[in-house]
N, C-alpha and C positions, 0 to 999 in steps of 0.2 A: 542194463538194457540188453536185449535179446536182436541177433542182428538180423533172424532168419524165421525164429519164431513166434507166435501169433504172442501179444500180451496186451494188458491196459493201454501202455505208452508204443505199442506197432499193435494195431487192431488190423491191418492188410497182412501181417504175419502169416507164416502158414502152422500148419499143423505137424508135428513131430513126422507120425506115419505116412501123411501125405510126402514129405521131402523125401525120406528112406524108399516108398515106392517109384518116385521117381529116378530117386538113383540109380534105383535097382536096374527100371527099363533102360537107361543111358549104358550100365554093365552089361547089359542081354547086347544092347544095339552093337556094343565092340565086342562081345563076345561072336558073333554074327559074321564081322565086318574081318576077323582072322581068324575063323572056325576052320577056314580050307589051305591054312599058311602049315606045311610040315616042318617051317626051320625050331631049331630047338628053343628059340628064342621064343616064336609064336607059340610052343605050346607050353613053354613054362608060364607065361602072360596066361594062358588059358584056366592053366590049372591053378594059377592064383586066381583069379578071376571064379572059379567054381567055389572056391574055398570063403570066399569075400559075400557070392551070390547066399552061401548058405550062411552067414554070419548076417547077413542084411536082414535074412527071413525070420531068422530071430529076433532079431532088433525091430521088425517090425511087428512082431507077433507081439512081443513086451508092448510097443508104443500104444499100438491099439485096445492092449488088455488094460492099460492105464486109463485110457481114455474112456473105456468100461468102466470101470471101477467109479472115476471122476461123475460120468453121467448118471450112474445109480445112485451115487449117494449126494451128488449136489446136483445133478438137472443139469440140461446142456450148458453149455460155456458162453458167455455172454462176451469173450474180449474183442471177440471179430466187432462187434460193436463197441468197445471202448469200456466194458465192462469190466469189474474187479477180478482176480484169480479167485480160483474157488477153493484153493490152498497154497499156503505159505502168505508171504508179506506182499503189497504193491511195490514195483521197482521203484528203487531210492532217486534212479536218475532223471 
C-alpha cells in the first residue's frame, strides 16, 4: 500500500509530480527565508538546496513524462475514483 500516492486502495492519494512540485515550492520558500544569511552555514544549506532544486526538476520532469506516457496509451487514470492501475498488479494489501 502506497502511503502518499494515489492507488485503488488510497483513491484521495496524490500524484507523484504533484508531491515533488510541492516540495519543490517548500525548498524555494527556505531558500528565500536565508538567501540574505552570509554565515557559511547559510550558504552551504543554499547551495545544497540548489543542487536538490535541480535534482527535483528532474524528478519531476520524469514523473510527468510517465504520466504522459500512461495517459497515451491507457486514458486518464481512474484510481482517484477507486479505479484499477493501468499497469502492474492491484495492491495485495
Amino acid at each position: 500500500m502506497t502511503h502518499f500516492l494515489r492507488s485503488e486502495k488510497k483513491p484521495e492519494g496524490h500524484k507523484l509530480e504533484d508531491l515533488l512540485m510541492q516540495l519543490r515550492a517548500d525548498i524555494l520558500h527556505r531558500c528565500e527565508v536565508i538567501s540574505a544569511d552570509p554565515r557559511q552555514e547559510a550558504l552551504q544549506v543554499m547551495a545544497n538546496n540548489v543542487k536538490i532544486l535541480g535534482l527535483m526538476s528532474e524528478a519531476i520532469n520524469l514523473a510527468l513524462d510517465s504520466t504522459r506516457v500512461l495517459d497515451r496509451s491507457f486514458g486518464p487514470s481512474q484510481a482517484a475514483h477507486g479505479g484499477p492501475p493501468r499497469i502492474g498488479k492491484a495492491d495485495a494489501a
